[in-house]
C-alpha positions, -999 to +999 in steps of 0.1 A: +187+021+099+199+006+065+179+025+035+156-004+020+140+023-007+157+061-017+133+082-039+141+118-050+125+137-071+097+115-080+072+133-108+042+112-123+024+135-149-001+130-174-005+146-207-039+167-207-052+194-232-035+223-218-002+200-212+014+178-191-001+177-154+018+162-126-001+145-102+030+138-079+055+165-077+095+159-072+088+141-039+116+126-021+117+101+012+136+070+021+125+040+039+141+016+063+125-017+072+101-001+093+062+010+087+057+043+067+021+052+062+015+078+034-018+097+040-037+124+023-074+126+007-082+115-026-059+130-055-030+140-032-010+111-051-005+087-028-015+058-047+003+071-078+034+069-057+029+035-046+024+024-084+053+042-099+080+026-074+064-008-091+064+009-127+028+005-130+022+036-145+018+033-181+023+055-214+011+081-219+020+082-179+055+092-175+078+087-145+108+102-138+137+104-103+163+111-099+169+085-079+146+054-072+173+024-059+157-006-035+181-027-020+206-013-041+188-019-073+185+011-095+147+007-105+149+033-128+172+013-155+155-019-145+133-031-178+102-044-181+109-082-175+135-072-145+108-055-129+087-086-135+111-107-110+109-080-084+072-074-083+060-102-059+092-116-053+109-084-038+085-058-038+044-072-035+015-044-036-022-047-019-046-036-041-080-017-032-106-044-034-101-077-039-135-081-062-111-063-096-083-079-080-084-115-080-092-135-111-134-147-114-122-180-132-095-196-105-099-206-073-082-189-045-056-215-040-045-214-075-038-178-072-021-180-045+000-209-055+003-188-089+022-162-064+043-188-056+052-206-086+064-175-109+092-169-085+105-203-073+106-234-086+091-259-058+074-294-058+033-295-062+034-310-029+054-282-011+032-256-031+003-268-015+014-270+017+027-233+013-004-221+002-027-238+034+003-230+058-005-187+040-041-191+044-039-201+082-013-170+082-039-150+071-064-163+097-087-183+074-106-214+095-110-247+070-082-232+042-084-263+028-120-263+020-112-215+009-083-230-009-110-245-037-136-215-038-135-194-064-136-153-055-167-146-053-176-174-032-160-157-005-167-126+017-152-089+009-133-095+045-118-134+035-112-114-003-091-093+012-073-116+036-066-139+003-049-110-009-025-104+015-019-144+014-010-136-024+010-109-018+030-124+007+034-160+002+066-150-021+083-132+011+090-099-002+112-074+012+088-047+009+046-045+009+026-018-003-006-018+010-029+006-012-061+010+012-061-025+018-093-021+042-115+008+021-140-021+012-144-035+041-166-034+073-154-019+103-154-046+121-133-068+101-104-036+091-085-041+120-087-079+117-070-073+082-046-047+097-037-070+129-029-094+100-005-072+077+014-057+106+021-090+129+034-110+091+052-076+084+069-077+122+074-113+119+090-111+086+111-080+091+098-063+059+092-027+052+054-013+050+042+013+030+009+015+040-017+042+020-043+058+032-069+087+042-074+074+071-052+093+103-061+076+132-058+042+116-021+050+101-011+065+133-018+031+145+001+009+128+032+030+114+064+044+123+064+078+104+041+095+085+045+114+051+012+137+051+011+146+010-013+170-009-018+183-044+016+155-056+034+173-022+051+160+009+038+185+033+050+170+060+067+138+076+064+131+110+066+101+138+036+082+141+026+086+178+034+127+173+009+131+146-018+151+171+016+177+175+015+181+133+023+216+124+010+220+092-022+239+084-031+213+059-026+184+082-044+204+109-071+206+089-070+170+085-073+163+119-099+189+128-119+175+102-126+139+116-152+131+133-146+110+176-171+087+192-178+118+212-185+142+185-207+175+196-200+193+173-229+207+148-207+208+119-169+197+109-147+220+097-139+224+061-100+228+054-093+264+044-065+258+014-059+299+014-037+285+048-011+267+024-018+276-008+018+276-025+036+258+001 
């Protein structure tokens, strides 16, 4: 499979009283155009990952590689208004919650048009069209009536979905999807997810998706990287993720909780089991 992103040796660290701390520590991966889901609980540095192959992380942030190319581009050279035509156009990222996402004072079909209209140059007419043809992508009934509410006119499941319409109305080459269901019912996360993986498959993009959740990233990924403490602990395939070796990632799994649960108590991971690894 042809290499859409090569990382190695990815540190993000922050400056603190007692010095620099790295919250992600000289990881290294690769990814096709395929569906990588990065898991880990909060703090293992998943989302700093995500953000730093964007270079959202900002001074006194620092990022170094020694190698972070996608599609050939060396992101690490790559200045501030380079990276400006790659986020969206090449590279889009799905943010948390859509109520600090989106912008209180335009209507949804603005920013999704917004998307659109940074990167290419198209008549109003076509814009338009682009945008309702997204939000009927995303599974919206009447876009033309969501098109003209503004965000919080809309639910934190349609939020969401308008989101996704944004990120992917520009038809990048890779999404990262930064817990792109944590705010959201239960009911309506795999809706979203159904969403993001059938435009991914359609469009023959590469996935990144993040989050804490196992079962829900064994789902709808290829491969797994399991990280903790800025650490790849371990990288797996998707549908072998109950056959994970690593005390840290059994732990994981014996933590959560099934349908069937009789147990009085979960288990609390034991970090003696891996400490230094």
């Amino acid at each position: 499979m042809a290499r859409l992103l090569d990382i190695e040796n990815l540190t993000v660290s922050f400056p603190t009283p007692r010095g620099r701390a790295e919250v992600v520590k000289g990881i290294s991966f690769t990814l096709g155009r395929e569906r990588l889901g990065i898991v880990g609980e909060s703090g293992s540095g998943k989302s700093m990952t995500g953000r730093s192959i964007l270079k959202l992380i900002r001074p006194p942030g620092r990022v170094t590689a020694d190698r972070m190319t996608f599609d050939g581009i060396d992101l690490t050279t790559q200045s501030e208004r380079d990276m400006r035509d790659i986020r969206g156009a090449r590279i889009s990222m799905v943010m948390q919650d859509p109520k600090f996402s989106l912008n209180p004072v335009m209507t949804v079909g603005e920013q999704i048009a917004e998307a659109l209209v940074t990167h290419k140059k198209l008549p109003r007419r076509e814009i338009d069209e682009r945008v309702i043809a997204m939000l009927e992508a995303v599974r919206i009934d009447d876009p033309a009536r969501v098109a003209g509410l503004y965000p919080h006119e809309v639910s934190g499941g349609m939020g969401q979905r308008v989101m996704i319409a944004m990120m992917l109305i520009p038809e990048p080459d890779l999404l990262i999807a930064d817990e792109p269901t944590s705010a959201l019912d239960v009911s309506v996360q795999a809706q979203v997810l159904d969403i993001i993986d059938d435009l991914v498959r359609d469009k023959g993009m590469g996935l990144i998706l993040i989050s804490h959740d196992l079962n829900l990233v064994s789902r709808y990924c290829d491969r797994i990287l399991v990280m903790n403490a800025g650490t790849i602990v371990e990288e797996c395939a998707a549908g072998q993720l109950e056959n994970a070796t690593h005390p840290y990632t059994r732990g994981l799994l014996a933590a959560m909780p099934t349908i069937d649960e009789a147990r009085e108590e979960l288990p609390v991971l034991d970090r003696t089991l891996w400490a230094g690894t």
